[in-house]
N, C-alpha and C positions, 0 to 999 in steps of 0.2 A: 555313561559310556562304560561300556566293560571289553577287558581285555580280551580277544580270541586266543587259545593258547594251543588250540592245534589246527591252525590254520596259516598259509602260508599264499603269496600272489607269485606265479609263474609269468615268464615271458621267455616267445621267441622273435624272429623274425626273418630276414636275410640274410645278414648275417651271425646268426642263430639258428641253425637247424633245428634243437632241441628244444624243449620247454628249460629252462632252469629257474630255482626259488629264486625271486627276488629281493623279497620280505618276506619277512615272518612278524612285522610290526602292525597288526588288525585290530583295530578297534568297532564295535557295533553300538550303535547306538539310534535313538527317535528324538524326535523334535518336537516342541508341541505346537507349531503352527504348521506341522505335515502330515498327511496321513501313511505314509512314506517310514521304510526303515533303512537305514545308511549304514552301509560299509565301509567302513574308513581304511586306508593303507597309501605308504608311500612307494618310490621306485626310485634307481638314480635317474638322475638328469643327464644330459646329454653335456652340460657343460662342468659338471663335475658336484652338482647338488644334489637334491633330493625334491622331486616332483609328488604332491602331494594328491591322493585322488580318491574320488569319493563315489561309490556305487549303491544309488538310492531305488527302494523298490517297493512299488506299491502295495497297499492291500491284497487287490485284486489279482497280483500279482501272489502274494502268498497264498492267495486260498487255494489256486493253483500248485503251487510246488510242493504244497504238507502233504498230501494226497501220495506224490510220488517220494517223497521222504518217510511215509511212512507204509509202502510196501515194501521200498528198500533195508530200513531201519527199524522196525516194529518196535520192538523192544527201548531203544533209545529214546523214540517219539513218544512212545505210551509214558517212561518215566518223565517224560519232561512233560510234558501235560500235567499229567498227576502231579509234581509238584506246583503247576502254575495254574492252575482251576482255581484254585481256591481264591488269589488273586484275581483272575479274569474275573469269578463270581462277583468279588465282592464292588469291583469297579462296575461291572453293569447296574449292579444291584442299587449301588451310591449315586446314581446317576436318573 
């Protein structure tokens, strides 16, 4: 699990006009019985705690979004590839 450090979960609602941060506590992480990558982050509760919530997301789902992350983001996307190729390589390659 690793820590997100510039990421942040907004909410509004009704009585909420606006979006405002709710958390800045994001954790990411995978499983190994999922093909699935998870979002982790909390929010308060209504009764005065903190509701725990998880945003899981497929594959297919990714192969979809890098595309648009990296016409957005070129630069960003290219370095992180480039560091994580080598990785990716060497797991297909052990397999």
């Amino acid at each position: 699990m690793i820590e997100l450090t510039e990421t942040s979960v907004s909410r509004c609602g009704i009585t909420a006009r606006y979006f405002d941060i709710e958390s800045t506590n994001v954790q990411a992480f995978t499983s190994d019985n999922s093909s699935r990558f998870h979002l982790q982050f909390d929010i308060a509760s209504k009764g005065g705690g903190r509701t725990l919530l998880q945003l899981n997301i497929g594959a297919t789902d990714w192969a979809r979004i890098l595309p648009m992350l990296a016409e957005k983001y070129p630069r960003e996307l290219a370095a992180a590839f480039a560091d994580s190729t080598a990785t990716a390589v060497g797991k297909v390659c052990s397999t």
